[in-house]
N, C-alpha and C positions, 0 to 999 in steps of 0.2 A: 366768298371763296374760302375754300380749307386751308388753312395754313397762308392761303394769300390771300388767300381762301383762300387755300390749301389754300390759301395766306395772297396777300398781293402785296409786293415786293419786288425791288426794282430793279431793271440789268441796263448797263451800258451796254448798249447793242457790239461795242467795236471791242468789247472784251473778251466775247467767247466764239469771235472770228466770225460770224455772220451778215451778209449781205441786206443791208434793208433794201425792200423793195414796192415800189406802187401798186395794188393790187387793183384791177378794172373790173368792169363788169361784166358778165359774160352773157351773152343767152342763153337760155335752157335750148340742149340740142334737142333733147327731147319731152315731150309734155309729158307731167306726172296723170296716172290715171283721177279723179276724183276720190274723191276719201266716201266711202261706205258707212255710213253712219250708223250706229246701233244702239246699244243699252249698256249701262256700264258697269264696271260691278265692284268698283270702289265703292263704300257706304255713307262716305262724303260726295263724290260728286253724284251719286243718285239723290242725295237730300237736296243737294243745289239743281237739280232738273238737268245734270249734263247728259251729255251722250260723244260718245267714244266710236274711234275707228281705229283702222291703221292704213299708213300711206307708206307705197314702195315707191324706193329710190336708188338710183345704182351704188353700188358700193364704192366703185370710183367714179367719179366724175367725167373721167378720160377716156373711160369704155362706155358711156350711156346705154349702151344696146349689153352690157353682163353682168355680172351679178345684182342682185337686186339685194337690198335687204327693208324691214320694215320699222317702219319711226310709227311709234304709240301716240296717237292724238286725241282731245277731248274740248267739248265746245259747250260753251253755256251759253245760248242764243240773247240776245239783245229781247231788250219787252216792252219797250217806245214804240211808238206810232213811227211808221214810216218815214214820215216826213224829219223826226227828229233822229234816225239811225244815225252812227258816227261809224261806221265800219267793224271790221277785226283787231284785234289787238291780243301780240302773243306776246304770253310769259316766260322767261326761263329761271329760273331761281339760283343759278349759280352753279359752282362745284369747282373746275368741271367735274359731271358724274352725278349733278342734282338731278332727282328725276320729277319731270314738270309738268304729270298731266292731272294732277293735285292743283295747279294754281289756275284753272281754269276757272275757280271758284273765287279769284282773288279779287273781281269784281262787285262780289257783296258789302266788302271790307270801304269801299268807295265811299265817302261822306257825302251828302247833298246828291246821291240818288245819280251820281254821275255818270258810275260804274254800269248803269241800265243801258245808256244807250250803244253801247259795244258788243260782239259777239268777242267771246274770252276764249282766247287758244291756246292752252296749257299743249306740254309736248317733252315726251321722255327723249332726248338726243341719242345720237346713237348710238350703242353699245349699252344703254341704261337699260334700266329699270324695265319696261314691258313691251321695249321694243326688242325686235330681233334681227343677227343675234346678240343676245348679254352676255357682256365680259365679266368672269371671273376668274380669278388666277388659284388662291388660294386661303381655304375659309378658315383656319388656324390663322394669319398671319396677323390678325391682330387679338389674340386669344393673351394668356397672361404669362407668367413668370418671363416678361422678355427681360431682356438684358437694359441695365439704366442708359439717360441717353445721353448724359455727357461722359466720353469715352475717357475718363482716366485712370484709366491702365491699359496695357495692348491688349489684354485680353477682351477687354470689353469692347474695343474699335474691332479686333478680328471676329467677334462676335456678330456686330453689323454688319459687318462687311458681307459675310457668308451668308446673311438671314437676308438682306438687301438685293445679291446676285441671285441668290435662291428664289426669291420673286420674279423678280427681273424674268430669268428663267420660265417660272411657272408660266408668266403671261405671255408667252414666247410662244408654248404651246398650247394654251388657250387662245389664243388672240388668232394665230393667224393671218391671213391678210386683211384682216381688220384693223389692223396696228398701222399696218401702212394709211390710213383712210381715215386719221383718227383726228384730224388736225381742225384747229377751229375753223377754217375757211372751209371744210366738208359741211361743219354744222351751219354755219352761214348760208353755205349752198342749197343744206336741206330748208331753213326758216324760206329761202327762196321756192323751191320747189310743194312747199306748204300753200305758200302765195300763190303759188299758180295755180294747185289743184283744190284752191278754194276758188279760184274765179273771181277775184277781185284785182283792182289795179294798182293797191296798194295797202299798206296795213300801219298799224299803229304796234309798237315794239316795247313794254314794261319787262328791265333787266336788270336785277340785282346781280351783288359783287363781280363771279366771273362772267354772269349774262351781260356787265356792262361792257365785256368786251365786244362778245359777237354784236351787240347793238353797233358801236364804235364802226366795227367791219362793215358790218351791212349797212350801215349808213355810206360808210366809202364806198363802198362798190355799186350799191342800189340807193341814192340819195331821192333818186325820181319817183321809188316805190313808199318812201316813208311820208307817213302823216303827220303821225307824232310820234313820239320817244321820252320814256321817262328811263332814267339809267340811277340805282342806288346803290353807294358803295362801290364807286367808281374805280377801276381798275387805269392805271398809268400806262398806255399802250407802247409806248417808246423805252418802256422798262421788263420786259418778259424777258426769261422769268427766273433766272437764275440768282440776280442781287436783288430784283425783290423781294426775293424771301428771304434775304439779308435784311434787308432796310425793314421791313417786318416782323424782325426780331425784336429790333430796337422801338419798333412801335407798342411791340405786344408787351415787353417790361416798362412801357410808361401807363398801359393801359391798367397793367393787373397791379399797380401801385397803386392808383386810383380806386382800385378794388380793398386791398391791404390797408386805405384809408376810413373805408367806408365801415370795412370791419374791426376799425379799431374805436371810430363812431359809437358801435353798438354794442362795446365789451362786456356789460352788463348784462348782454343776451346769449353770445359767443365764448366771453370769455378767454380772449385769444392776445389780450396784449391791447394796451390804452393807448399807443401811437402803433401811427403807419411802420417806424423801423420795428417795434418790437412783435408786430405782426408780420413782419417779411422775415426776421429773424426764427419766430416759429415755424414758417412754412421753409425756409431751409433745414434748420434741426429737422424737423419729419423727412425731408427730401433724403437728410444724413442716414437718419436712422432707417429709413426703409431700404434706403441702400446696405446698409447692413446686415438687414433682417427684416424682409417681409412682414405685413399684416396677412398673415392669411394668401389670397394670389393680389394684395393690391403691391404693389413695391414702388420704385421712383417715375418709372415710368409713366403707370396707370395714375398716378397723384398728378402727376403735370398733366397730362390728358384729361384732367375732370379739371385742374384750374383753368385748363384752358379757353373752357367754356365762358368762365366768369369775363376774362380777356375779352371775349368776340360780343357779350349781348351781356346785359342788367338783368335779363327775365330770372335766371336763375340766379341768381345771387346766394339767397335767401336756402335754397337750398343745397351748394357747394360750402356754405359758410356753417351748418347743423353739422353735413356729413364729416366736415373736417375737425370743427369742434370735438364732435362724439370721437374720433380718433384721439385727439392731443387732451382731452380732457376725463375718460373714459378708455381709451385703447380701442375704442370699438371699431372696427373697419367697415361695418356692415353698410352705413351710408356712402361712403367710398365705393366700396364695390356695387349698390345699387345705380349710379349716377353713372361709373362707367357700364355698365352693361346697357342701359339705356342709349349712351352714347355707341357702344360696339357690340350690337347684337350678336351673342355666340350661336350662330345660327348659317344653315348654308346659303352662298352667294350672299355674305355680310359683305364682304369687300368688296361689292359693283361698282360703290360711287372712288372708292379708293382706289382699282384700278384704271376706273375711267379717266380721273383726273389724269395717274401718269401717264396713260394713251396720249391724253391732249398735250399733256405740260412736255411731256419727253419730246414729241415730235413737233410743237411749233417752231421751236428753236432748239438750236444747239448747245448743248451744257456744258460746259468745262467736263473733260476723261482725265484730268491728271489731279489723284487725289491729294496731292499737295498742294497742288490750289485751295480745293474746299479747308484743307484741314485749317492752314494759314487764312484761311476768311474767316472760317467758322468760329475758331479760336480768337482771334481779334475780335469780334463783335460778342462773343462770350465773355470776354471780360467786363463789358457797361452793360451787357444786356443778357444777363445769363437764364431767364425764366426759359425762353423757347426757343433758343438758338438751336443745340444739338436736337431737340425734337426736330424740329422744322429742318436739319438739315439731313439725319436717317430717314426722314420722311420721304425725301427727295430724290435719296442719294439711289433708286435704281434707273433713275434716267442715267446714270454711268453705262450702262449695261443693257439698256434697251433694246428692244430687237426690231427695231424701224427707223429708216433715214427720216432725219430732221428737215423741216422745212425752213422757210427764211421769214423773219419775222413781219405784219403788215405795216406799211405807212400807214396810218390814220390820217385822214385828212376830212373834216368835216364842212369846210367849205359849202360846199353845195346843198348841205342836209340844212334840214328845214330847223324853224326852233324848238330844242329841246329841252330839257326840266333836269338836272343834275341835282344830285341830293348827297349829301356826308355828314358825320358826323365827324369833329375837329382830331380828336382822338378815337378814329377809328383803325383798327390795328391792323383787320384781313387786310384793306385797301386802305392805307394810307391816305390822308386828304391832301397830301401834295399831287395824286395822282386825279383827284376831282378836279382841282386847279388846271393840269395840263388839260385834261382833258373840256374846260373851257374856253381854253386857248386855243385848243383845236378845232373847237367849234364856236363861232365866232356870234352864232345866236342864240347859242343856250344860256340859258339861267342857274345862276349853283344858290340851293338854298343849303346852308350850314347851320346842323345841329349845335350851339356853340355849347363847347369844353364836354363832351355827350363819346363815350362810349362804345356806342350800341352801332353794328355793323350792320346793315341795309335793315332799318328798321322803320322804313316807312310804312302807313298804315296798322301803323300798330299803336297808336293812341296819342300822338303828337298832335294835336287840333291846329298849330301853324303849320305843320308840314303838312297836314292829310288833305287841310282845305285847300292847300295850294295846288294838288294835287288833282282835286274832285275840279278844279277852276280850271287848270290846264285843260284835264280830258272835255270840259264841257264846251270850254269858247278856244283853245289855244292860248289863252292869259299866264304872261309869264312874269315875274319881278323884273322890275326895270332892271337893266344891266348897266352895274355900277363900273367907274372906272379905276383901271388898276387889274393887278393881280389879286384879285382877294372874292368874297363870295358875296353875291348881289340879293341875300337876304338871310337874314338871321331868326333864327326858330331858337328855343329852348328845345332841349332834347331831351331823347325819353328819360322822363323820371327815376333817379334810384327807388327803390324799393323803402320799404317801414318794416322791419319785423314784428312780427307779435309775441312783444316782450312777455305775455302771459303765459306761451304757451312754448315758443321757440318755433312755432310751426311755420309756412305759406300760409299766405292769403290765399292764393293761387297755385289749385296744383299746377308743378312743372311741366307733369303733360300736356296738359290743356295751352299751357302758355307758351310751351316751346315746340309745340308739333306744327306750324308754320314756318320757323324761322327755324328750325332743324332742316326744312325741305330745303330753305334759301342758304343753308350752309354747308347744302349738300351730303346732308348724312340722314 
């Protein structure tokens, strides 16, 4: 999730006056047509043999018989013998605003040949990426010289304020009645309406960060439809979404500390300070001084938006810690500015996944409108936790202003749902692992394997051999870690690996590309 992706961080439901309520299951009123399969014209899922459609589905649920709109879907067929097929199994990689019909392929990645017996159903939700239609409000909005994002002085809070309503606005009339339609239980409905217009009687659900919510959902409502479920980077469902990106704050400065350590490890390469304080100490001076005075278009902003990367996954590391070096040790900003444009394509419809998100995040619940609330939260939790507080909460802050009624947040209840495979890492900042925790309590057969003391936000399949085999074991037999008793995680993995730089050179081992265009999908950018 981003920031909760788009950060995941925790609300007391009875804070911001919201009803919980039990969410049933419904019947589809009416049958979705089959999905028309065809050729695809991504150059990754043509090298993995996929093939691609689109399936229409009503825009609201409540009219089934008007509007239609269409969900982008892509399938890489199972290549077992019949007798060993295990069904469908769909991906969503997060966001919200991740677009998912890239993960169609995430069955390769499967250890011990597991991933064969499944047909993969990657799938852009709606408003993304290739389905239609795609939200975008406005393609400057994350472009450069913004204003820093801890507000002290008025001018730089009326400065958000205006840049934040100003969006808000944009996607008011972009969106349309789309905005009303935008809530996770639409996309729920649609993973349902998928299921039907495959023709199957049930499916298998792999969902990273905010996918582990619609897993959660679709489990409560259609418990009878699910086979198995693996959920990483597990989202607190009793916590949307207003304080969890509080309590996310406080995650994300324990995590990029652990970063600040790493790079104090390797001073001899970086250069940046032989302890953790006197590397945190540099990365605020630069925060100071660009506040000041600009590199170039990087300023305090776009600085915490490239550490923040380091916060969410290990993969880059190695290259956040060059481009910042070459700043504080050279002036150079050039690395800075390469790492954020990679993360913020200045390019039209860059901001799909970032309006999608606030589609979902604004309208599942209701957010606090009186900005003395936020100010008073954000400022308390800015003092122990100052790395990504005001980020994360300008981030937010146009759900004040959004132009669609809220809905009421879901009961989770997983009783019923069959046994599922929960996976975090301990120190995972998007989705907090207090939220893996509930979320095994709430389901009372799943298994939480725990990255211990690990970083790295929904990072499975990405080279962890106790997490990944445990993984290829579930989808093959349903084998899951004994469930230990207690509150705590019923198997323990080492987690992915920090990185080694190459002291010879200061380079990657690994271009960035290659390593983070997977786990960029799953964080929804």
């Amino acid at each position: 999730m981003r920031r909760i992706w788009v950060t995941a961080t925790a609300v007391a439901l009875g804070t911001v006056g919201a009803t919980v309520t039990a969410v049933r299951a419904e019947p589809a009123r009416v049958a979705p047509p089959p999905i028309v399969w065809g050729a695809c014209t991504d150059a990754t899922l043509k090298s993995s043999g996929a093939e691609c459609g689109q399936l229409s589905v009503p825009l609201d649920y409540a009219k089934p018989d008007g509007t239609k709109i269409q969900i982008a879907v892509s399938r890489v067929k199972a290549t077992v013998p019949k007798d060993k097929y295990q069904g469908v199994i769909l991906v969503n990689p997060g966001g919200p605003g991740g677009a998912g019909v890239g993960m169609a392929a995430l069955g390769e990645h499967v250890p011990k040949q597991a991933g064969k017996a499944y047909d993969w159903i990657g799938f852009d939700p709606r408003g993304v990426g290739t389905s239609t239609p795609k939200l975008t409000c406005d393609d400057d909005y994350t472009g450069y010289n913004r204003p820093p994002y801890v507000p002290s002085t008025p001018e730089v809070e009326k400065a958000w304020h205006a840049k934040t309503t100003a969006y808000a606005a944009a996607c008011a009339k972009a969106g349309g009645a789309l905005l009303d339609n935008m809530k996770s239980v639409d996309t729920v409905r649609d993973i349902e309406s998928i299921r039907t217009a495959l023709g199957v009687d049930k499916i298998s659900f792999y969902g990273f960060s905010y996918g582990t919510y619609l897993g959660q959902i679709y489990a409560t409502k259609y418990p009878e439809r699910v086979y198995r479920m693996i959920l990483d980077g597990v989202v607190d469902p009793t916590r949307v979404w207003y304080r969890s990106n509080l309590d996310q704050d406080v995650a994300f400065d324990k995590s990029i500390k652990v970063y600040f350590a790493w790079l104090a490890k390797y001073d001899s390469v970086y250069h940046l300070g032989k302890t953790a304080a006197e590397v945190e100490k540099a990365y605020y001076q630069q925060l100071a001084a660009l506040t000041a005075q600009p590199a170039g278009v990087i300023g305090p902003a776009e600085l915490t938006d490239v550490f923040l990367q380091a916060g969410y996954y290990v993969f880059g590391w190695q290259e956040v810690a060059r481009a910042f070096s070459d700043l504080v040790t050279m002036k150079d900003p050039a690395g800075l500015k390469r790492l954020y444009d990679e993360e913020h394509p200045q390019s039209a419809g860059n901001d799909n996944g970032y309006a999608v998100y606030l589609a979902v995040q604004c309208t599942d619940v209701a957010w606090p409108s009186d900005w003395k609330k936020w100010a008073r939260d954000n400022w308390k939790v800015h003092k122990k936790a100052p790395f990504e507080t005001w980020g994360n909460a300008w981030y937010n802050a146009p759900c004040r202003h959004w132009a669609a009624d809220p809905g009421r947040p879901v009961e989770v209840d997983g009783a019923k749902a069959p046994p599922a495979l929960l996976i975090s890492e301990t120190l995972d900042a998007a989705t907090p692992y207090t939220g893996a925790l509930r979320a095994r309590a709430l389901f009372p057969r799943a298994a939480l394997i725990e990255g211990v003391d690990g970083t790295t936000h929904a990072g499975s399949l990405f080279g962890s051999t106790c997490v990944d085999n445990s993984i290829a074991d579930y989808l093959a037999t349903g084998a899951l870690p004994a469930r230990a008793k207690g509150n705590r995680s019923d198997k323990q993995c080492e987690p992915i690996a920090k990185p080694t730089p190459l002291a010879a050179t200061g380079k990657s081992a690994v271009p960035v590309s290659e390593r983070l265009r997977l786990q960029r999908i799953i964080a929804g950018r």
